[in-house]
C-alpha positions in Angstrom: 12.5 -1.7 -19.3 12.5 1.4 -21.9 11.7 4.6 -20.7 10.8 7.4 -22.9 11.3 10.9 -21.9 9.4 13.2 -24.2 10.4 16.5 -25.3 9.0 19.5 -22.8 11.5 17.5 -20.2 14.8 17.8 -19.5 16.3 14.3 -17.6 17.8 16.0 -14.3 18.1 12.6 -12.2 17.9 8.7 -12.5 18.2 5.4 -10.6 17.6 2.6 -9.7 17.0 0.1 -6.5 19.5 -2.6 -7.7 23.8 -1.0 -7.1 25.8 -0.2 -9.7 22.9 -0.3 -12.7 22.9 2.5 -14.9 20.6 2.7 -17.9 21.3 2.9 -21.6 20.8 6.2 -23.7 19.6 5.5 -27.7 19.6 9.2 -28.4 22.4 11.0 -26.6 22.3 15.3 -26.6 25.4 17.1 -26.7 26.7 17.2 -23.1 27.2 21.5 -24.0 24.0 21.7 -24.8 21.3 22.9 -22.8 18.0 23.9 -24.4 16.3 26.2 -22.8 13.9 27.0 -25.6 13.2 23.8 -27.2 9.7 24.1 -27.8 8.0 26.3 -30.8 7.2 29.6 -29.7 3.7 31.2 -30.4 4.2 31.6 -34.4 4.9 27.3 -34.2 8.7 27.8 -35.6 11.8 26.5 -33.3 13.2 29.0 -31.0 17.2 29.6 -31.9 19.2 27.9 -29.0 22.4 29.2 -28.4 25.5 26.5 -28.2 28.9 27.9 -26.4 31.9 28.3 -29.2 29.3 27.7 -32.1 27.7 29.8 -34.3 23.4 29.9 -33.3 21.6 27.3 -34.4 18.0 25.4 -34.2 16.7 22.5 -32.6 13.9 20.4 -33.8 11.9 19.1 -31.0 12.1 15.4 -31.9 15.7 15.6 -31.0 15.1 15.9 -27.8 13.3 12.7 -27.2 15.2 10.3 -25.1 14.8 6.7 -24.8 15.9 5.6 -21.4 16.6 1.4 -21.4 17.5 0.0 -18.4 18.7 -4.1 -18.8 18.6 -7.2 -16.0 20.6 -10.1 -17.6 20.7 -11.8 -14.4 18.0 -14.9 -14.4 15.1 -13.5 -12.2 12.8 -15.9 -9.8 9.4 -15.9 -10.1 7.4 -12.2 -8.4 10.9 -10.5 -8.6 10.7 -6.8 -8.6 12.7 -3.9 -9.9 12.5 -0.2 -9.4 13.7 2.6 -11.9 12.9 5.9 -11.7 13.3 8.7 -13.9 13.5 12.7 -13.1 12.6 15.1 -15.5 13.0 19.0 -15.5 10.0 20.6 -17.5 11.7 23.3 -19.4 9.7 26.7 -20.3 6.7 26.5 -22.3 4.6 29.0 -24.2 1.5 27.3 -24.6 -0.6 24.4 -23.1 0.8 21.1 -23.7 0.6 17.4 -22.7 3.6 15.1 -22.3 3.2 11.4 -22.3 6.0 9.1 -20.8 5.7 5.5 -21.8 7.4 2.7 -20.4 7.7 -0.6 -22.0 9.0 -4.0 -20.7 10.2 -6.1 -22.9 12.2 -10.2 -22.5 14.7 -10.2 -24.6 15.9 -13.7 -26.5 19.0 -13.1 -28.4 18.4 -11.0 -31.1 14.3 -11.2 -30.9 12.3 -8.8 -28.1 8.5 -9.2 -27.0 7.2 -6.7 -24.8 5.0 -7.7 -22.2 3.2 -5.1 -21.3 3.4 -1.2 -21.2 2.6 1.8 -19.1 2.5 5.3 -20.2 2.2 8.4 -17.6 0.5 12.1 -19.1 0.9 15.4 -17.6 -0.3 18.6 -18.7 1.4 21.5 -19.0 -0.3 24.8 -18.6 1.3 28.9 -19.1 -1.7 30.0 -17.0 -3.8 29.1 -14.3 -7.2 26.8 -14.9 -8.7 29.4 -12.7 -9.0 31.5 -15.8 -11.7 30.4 -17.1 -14.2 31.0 -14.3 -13.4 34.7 -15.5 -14.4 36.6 -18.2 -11.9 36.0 -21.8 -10.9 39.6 -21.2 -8.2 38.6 -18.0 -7.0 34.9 -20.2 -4.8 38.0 -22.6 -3.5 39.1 -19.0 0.0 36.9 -18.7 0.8 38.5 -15.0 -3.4 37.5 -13.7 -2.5 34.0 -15.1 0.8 33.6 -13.3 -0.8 35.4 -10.0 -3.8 32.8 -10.2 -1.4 29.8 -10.1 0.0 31.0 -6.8 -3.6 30.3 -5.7 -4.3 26.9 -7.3 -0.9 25.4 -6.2 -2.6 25.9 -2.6 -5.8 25.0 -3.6 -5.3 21.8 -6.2 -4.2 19.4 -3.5 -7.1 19.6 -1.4 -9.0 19.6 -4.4 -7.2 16.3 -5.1 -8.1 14.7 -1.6 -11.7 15.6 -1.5 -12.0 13.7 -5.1 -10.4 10.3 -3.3 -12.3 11.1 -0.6 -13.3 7.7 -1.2 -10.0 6.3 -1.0 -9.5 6.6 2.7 -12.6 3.9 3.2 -10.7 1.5 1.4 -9.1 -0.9 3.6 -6.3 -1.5 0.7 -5.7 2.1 0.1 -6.0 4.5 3.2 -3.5 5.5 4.6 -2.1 3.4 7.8 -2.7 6.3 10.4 -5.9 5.7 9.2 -6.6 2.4 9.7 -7.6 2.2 13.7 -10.0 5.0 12.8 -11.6 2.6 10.7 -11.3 0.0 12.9 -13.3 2.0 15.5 -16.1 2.0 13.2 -16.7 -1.8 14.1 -15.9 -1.0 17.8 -12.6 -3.4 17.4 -9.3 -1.7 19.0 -6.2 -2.2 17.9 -3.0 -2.1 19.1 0.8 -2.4 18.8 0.6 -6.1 18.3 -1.5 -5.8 15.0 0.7 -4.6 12.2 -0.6 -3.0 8.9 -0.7 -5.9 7.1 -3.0 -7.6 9.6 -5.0 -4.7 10.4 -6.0 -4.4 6.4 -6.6 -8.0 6.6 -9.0 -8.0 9.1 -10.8 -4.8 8.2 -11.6 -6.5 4.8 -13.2 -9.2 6.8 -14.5 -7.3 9.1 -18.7 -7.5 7.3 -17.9 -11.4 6.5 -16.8 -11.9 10.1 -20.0 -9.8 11.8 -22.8 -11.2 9.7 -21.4 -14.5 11.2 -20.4 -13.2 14.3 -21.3 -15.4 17.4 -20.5 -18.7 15.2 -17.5 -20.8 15.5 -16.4 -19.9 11.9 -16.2 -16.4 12.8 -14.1 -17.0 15.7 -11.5 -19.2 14.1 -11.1 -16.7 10.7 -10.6 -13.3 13.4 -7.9 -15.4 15.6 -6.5 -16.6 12.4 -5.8 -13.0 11.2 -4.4 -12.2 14.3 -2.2 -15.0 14.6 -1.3 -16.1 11.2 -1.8 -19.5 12.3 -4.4 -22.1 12.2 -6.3 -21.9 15.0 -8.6 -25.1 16.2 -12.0 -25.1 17.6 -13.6 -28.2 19.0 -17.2 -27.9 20.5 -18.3 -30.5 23.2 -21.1 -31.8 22.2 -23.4 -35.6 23.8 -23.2 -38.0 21.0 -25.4 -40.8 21.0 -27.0 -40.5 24.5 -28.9 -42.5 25.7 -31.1 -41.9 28.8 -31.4 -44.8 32.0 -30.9 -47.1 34.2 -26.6 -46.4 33.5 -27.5 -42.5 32.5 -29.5 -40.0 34.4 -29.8 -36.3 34.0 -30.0 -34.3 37.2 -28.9 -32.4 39.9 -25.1 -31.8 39.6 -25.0 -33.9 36.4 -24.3 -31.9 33.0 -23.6 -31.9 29.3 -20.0 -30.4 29.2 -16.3 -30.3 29.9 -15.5 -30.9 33.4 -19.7 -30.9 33.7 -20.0 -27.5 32.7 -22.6 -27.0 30.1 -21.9 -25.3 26.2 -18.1 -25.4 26.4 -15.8 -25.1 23.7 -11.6 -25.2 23.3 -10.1 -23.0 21.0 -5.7 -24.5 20.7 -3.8 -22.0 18.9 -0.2 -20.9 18.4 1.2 -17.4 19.1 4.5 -16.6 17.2 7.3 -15.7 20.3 7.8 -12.1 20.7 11.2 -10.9 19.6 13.1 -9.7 22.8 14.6 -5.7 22.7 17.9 -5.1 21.3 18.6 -2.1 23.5 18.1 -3.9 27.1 20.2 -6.3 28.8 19.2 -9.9 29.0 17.5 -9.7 32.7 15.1 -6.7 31.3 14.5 -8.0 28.1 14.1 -11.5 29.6 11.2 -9.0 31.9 9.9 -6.8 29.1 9.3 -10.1 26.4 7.2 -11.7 29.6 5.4 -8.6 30.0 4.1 -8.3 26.4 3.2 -11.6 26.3 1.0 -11.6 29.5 -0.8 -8.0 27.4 -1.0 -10.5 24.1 -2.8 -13.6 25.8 -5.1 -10.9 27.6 -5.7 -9.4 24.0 -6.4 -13.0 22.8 -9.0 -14.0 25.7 -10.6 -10.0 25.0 -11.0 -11.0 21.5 -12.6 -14.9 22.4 -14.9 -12.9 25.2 -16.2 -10.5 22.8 -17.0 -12.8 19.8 -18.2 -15.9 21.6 -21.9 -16.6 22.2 -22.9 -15.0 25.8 -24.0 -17.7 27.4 -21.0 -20.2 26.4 -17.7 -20.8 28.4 -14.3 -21.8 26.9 -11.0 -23.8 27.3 -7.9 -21.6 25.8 -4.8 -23.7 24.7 -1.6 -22.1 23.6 0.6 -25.0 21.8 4.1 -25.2 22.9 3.1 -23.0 26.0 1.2 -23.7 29.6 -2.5 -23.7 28.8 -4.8 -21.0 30.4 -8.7 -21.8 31.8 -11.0 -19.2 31.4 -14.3 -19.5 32.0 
């Protein structure tokens, strides 16, 4: 991964998630060196910078660019990540500029490179506020109005920023977690502490598939699914090849069914077992597992009651566990 830092920044921090890598420096500054001006001043000549113990000289701009290369040699598995960060310190400008940061990943094969792909990041640079020009050209030659005006649009810009991805917090993938039962309350589904984020996003991008269907047993099995990250199995009961008389009569007390109840269905699923607390001793954790457990198969039979057909009964089954009638 190379990093280039452009000039306008000065590199204050870097790291990475991986201990002990450091990255590789092509262009290395003198260590005494700190350029305060290092960009050209209004007539476009280099500002003189001063060095400690040498006589004043100047520094051209494209000396300050830095190439930041950070190396894995280790062989990586397949959907292996990396992260490497940069900080940069933007040093004092006298007119608006835009720095672009571009990162390039490259493999590496002996003495040949490819690069695989590339990013690049921008940011703009300003001496005065963008609030400038909703006033007349008269207060833009006004350095202090400029300055003052900033003050304002550091307040101002963020919320700015989050009205514009407004949008955003409808996405299922993007808004924010706290978010994500608000949503859900939309659909008038409630969720709790045992659905995490990941299943909460799942199911909310299901959530039109699942209602346009809702009622059916496809519906059923894809929202229990989601919730128990196992296959769950349906099986309807259903009179094959019946065949009314003398040995089959419909009547009183006699009905198409399970245990001659009529429109019955079994759902069999498995429920992952609930990690017991750390900071209990074995009696009340032994208490507190049983306790969520009961709260989880009651969530499970809420979830079959609200989704099933009204006029159907059903058969839970919980594999590995005692099996619960619920009519």
């Amino acid at each position: 991964m190379r990093v280039q830092v452009p000039a306008g920044l000065e590199i204050t921090d870097y790291r990475s998630n991986t201990d002990g890598m450091l990255p590789v420096f092509l262009s290395v500054m003198e260590a005494s060196v700190r350029e305060i001006e290092m960009l050209p001043g209004r007539d476009g000549n280099p500002f003189p910078v001063a060095v400690p113990n040498q006589p004043t000289r100047t520094i051209e701009p494209a000396r300050l660019t830095q190439d930041m290369v950070w190396r894995v040699l280790e062989p990586q598995e397949a959907g292996a990540t990396h992260d490497f960060s940069v900080t940069g310190l933007v040093l004092p400008i006298h007119k608006d500029l835009m720095l672009h940061s571009t990162a390039h990943l490259s493999v590496v094969d002996g003495g040949d490179g490819r690069e695989i792909s590339s990013s690049t990041a921008s940011v703009a640079l300003y001496t005065g506020s963008r609030l400038l020009e909703y006033l007349p050209s008269i207060y833009e030659q006004d350095s202090f109005m400029g300055r003052f005006l900033m003050l304002i649009e550091s307040y101002w810009r963020p919320i700015d920023q989050q009205i514009n991805g407004i949008h955003n917090y409808f996405d299922p993938d993007l808004t924010p977690a706290r978010f994500l039962p608000w949503l859900a309350s939309w659909f008038d589904l409630v969720l709790d502490h045992f659905w995490d984020e990941a299943q909460q996003r799942e199911l909310l991008n299901n959530v039109m598939w699942l209602y346009r269907r809702r009622g059916t047993r496809v519906a059923l099995q894809r929202y229990l699914e989601i919730f128990t990250r196992h296959p769950v199995e349906i099986s309807e009961k259903r009179a094959r090849n019946l065949t009314l008389g003398k040995q089959g009569r419909l009547g009183v007390g006699v009905a198409l069914g399970t245990s001659n109840m009529p429109h019955t269905f079994t759902v069999k699923l498995e429920l992952d077992p609930i990690e017991p607390p750390t900071d209990l001793d074995k009696e009340a954790a032994a208490k507190e597992v049983a306790r969520l457990e009961k709260q989880r198969l009651a969530l499970v039979n809420r979830m079959i009651m609200g989704e099933k057909p009204a006029h159907t009964s059903y058969r839970l089954e919980i594999v590995e566990q005692s099996s619960q009638d619920n009519a």
